[in-house]
C-alpha positions, -999 to +999 in steps of 0.1 A: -293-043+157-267-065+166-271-090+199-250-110+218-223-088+206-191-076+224-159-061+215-126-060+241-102-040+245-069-034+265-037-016+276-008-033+281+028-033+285+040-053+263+029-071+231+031-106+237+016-131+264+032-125+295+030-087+295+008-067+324-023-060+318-030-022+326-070-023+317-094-039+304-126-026+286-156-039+273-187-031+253-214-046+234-251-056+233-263-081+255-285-113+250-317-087+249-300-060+229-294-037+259-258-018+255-235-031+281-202-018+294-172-032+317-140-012+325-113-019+350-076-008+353-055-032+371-030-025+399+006-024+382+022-036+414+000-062+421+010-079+396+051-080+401+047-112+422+033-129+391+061-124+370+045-107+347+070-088+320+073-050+306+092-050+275+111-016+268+098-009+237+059-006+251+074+013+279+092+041+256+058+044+237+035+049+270+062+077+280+053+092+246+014+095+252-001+124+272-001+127+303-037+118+312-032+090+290-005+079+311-021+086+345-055+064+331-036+037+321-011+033+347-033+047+378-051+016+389-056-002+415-079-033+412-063-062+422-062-084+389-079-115+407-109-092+418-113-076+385-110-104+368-137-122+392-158-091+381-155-097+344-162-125+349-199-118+362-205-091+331-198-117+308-217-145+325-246-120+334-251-103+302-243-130+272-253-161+263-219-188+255-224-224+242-219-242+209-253-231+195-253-198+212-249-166+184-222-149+209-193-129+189-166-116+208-143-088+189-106-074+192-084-058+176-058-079+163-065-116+171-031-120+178-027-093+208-056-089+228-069-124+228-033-141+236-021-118+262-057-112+281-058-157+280-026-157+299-033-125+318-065-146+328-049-181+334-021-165+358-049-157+376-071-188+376-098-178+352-107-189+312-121-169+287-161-184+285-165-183+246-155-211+226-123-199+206-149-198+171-164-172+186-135-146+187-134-123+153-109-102+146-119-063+142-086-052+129-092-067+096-126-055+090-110-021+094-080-025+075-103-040+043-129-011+047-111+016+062-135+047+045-164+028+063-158+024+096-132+054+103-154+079+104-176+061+125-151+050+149-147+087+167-123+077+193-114+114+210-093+098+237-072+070+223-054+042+244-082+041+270-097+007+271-133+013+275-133+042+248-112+021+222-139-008+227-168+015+221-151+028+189-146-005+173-181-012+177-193+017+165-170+009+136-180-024+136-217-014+136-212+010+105-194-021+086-220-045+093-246-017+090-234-013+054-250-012+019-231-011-012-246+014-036-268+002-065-252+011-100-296+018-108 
């Protein structure tokens, strides 16, 4: 069983740092092995008077997705300082950080989710926790063993942040879970 473990996840309008930040979801297995969960979706308005950007592109593909997938990701309404504040305590309450410490944090794509939730996160006075050594990227796991961890994946409702983290770590879980069969 994997500890200390979490992968994030979230919805955005944009691809690059500087974007809003729609959601944000986590899940993993804390310090005791205990699975652990954190989703909020951020107020859209709120976060106009930061100067935070929507670039067209993201836009035209949210106004392709369903309409619940819509609604989810653009219906909330925690103010991105509380929410923030609030991740904050999961993370701090639930895994152990520190140079010696075994914490992994996972995305998907090293270059999206960890950039733009940083900035998201410093507009807003807070740092990530982890040390940046700690961050692995789930996309390429995937992308080298894609007949091992799709399957296991079984996301049913795609572009919501909490259901996308629990996918990638149930696809993470099958990769590291693993064993190559004996040629016996």
């Amino acid at each position: 069983m994997l500890f200390n473990e979490l992968m994030i996840d979230i919805e955005t309008t944009g691809t690059k740092p500087g974007c809003k930040v729609l959601s944000l979801g986590a899940f993993g297995f804390d310090k005791n092995g205990n699975q652990v969960e954190f989703y909020r979706r951020f107020s859209v308005a709120a976060q106009q008077q930061e100067w935070l950007k929507d670039d067209p592109s993201t836009m035209e593909f949210w106004k392709r997705q369903s309409s619940e997938a819509y609604a989810e990701a653009f219906g909330g309404t925690t103010k991105p300082e509380e929410g923030l504040a609030q991740f904050k305590q999961f993370l701090y309450g639930n895994f152990e950080f520190g140079k010696c410490s075994a914490f992994r944090v996972w995305c998907c794509g090293l270059d999206f989710d960890f950039p733009i939730l940083g900035h998201f996160m410093n507009v807003y006075g807070f740092k990530f926790p982890w040390i940046f050594w700690q961050q692995y990227d789930y996309r390429t796991i995937k992308n080298l063993f894609p007949l091992i961890v799709k399957e296991a994946e079984g996301n049913t409702f795609k572009h919501n942040a909490l259901e996308d983290a629990k996918a990638q770590m149930r696809g993470l879980r099958a990769f590291l879970d693993w064993k190559p069969q004996s040629d016996e």
